[in-house]
Backbone as a ProteinNet text record, in pm:
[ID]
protein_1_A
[PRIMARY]
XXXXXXXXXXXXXXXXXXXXXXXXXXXXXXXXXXXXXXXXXXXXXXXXXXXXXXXXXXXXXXXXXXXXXXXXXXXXXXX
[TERTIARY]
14034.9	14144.2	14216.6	14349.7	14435.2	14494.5	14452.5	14477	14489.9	14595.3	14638.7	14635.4	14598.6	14579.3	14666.9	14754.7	14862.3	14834.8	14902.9	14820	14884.4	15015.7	15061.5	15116.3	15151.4	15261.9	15141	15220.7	15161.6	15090.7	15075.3	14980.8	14882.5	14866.8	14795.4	14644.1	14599.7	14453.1	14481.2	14582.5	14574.7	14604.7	14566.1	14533.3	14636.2	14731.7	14856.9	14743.8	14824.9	14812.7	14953.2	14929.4	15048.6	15120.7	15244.7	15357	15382.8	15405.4	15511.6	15591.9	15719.9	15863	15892.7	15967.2	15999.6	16097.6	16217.7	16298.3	16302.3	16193.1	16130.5	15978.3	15908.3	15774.6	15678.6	15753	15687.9	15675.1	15603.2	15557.2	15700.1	15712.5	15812.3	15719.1	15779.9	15738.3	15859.7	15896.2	16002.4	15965.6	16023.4	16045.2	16047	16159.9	16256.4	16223.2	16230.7	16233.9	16356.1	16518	16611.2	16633.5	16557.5	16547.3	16585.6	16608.1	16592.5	16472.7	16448.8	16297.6	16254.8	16130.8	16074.5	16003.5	16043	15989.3	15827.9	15783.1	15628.9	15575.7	15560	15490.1	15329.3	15287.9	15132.5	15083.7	15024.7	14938.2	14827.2	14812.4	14724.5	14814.1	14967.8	15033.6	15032.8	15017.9	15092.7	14999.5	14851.6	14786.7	14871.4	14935.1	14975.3	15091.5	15181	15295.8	15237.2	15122.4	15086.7	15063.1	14988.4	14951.9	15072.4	15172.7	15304.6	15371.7	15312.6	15359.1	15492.1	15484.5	15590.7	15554.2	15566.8	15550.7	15509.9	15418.3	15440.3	15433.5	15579.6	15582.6	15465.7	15440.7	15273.7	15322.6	15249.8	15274.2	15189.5	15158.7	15004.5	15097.5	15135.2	15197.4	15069.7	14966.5	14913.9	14938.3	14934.8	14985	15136.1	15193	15327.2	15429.9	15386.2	15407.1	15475	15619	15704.6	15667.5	15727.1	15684.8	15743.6	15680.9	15746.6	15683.9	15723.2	15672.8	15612.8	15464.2	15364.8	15322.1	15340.3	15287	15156.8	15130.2	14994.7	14899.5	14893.9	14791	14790.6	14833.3	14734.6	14698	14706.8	14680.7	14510.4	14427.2	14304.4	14221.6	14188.1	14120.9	14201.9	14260	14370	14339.1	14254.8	14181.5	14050.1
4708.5	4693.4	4561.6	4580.8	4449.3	4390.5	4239.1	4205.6	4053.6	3967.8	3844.2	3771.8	3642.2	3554.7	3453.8	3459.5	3352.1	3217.9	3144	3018.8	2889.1	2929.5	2787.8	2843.6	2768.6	2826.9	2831.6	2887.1	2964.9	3075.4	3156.3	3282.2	3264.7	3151.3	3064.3	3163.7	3221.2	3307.9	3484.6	3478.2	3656.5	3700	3814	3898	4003.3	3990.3	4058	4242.4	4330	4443.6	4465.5	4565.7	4576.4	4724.2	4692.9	4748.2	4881.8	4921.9	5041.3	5083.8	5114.8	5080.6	5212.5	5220	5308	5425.6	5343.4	5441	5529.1	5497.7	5544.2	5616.3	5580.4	5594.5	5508.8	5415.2	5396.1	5241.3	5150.2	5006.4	4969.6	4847.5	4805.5	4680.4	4641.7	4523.6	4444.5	4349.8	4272.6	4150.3	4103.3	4004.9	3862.4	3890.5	3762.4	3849.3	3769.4	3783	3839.4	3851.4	3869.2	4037.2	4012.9	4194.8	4193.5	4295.5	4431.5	4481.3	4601.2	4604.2	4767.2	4726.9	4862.1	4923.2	5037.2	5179.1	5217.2	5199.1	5262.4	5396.2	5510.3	5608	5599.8	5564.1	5573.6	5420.1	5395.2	5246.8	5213.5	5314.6	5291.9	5227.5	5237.6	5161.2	5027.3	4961.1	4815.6	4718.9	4747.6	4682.7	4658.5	4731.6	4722.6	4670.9	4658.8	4550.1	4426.1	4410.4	4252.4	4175	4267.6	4231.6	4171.6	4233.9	4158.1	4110.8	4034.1	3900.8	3953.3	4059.7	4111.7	4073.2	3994.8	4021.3	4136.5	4150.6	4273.6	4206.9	4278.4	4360.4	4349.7	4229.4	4293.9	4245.3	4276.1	4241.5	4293.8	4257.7	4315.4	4379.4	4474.8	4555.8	4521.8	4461	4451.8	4295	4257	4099.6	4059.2	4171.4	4134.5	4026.3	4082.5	4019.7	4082.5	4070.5	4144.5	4168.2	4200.5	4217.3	4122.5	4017.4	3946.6	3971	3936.6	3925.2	3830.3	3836.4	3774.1	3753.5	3645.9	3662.1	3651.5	3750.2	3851.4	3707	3568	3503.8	3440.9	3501.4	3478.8	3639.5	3722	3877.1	3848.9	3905.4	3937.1	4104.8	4108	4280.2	4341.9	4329.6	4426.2	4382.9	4290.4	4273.1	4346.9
11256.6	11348.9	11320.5	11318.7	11238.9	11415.4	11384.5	11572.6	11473.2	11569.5	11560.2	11706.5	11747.2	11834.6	11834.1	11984	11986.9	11995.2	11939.3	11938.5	11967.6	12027	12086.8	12201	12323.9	12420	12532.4	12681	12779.9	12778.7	12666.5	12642.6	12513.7	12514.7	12366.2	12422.2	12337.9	12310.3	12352.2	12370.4	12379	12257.4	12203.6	12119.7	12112.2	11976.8	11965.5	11843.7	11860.3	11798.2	11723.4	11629.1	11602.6	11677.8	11680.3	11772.7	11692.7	11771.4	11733.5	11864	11774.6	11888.1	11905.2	12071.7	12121.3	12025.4	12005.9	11930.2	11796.4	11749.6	11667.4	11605.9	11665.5	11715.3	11571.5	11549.8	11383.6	11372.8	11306.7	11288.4	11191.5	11223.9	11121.5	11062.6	10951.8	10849.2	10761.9	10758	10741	10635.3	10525.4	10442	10562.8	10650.7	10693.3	10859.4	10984.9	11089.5	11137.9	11080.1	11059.6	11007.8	10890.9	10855.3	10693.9	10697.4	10709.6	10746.1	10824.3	10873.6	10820.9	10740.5	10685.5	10828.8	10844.5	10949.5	10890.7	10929.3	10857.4	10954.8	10949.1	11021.1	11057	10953.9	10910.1	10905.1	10974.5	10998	10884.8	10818.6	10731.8	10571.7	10585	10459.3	10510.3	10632.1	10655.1	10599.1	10531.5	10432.3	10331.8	10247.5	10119	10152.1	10234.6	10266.6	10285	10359.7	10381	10275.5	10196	10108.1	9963.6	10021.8	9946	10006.2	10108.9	10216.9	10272.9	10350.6	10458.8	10576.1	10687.4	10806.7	10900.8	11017.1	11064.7	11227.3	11304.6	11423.4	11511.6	11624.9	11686.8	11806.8	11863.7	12049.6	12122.5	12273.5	12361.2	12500.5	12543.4	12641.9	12727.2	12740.2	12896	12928.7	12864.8	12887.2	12874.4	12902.6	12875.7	12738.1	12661.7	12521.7	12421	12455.7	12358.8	12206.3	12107	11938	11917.2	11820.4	11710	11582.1	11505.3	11346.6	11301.9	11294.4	11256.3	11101	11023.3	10858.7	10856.6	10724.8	10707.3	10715.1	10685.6	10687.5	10820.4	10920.4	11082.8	11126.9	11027.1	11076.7	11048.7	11085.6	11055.9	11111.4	10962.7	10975	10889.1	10810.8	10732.5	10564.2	10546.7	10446	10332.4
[MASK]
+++++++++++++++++++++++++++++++++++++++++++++++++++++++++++++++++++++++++++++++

């Protein structure tokens, strides 16, 4: 399970997942925070993007924690 931990701010120790967005039903992964943003269907490719240092999309819906784009070396489990 690929999970990242926030680590500065007012929600510093909650535990981000990665997202998948409404309008699409699919994970995105991004170069730049800006974009262009790859659509992924299948959770099982966003290894092989990290692994070529794309960002990915994560956020925690019970803690109220919108998605941002996290780089693959604070991701852990996707190794």
């Amino acid at each position: 399970m690929m999970f990242a931990i926030v680590r500065r701010g007012k929600k510093a120790g909650i535990p981000l997942y990665p997202h998948r967005f409404e309008e699409d039903e699919r994970f995105h992964v991004s170069l730049t925070r800006e974009g262009p943003f790859i659509p992924l269907f299948d959770d099982r490719d966003i290894p092989d993007y990290l692994a070529n240092g794309y960002s990915l999309a994560m956020s925690n819906g019970t803690e109220k924690y919108g998605p941002t784009f996290i780089r693959p070396s604070s991701i852990r489990g996707w190794e």
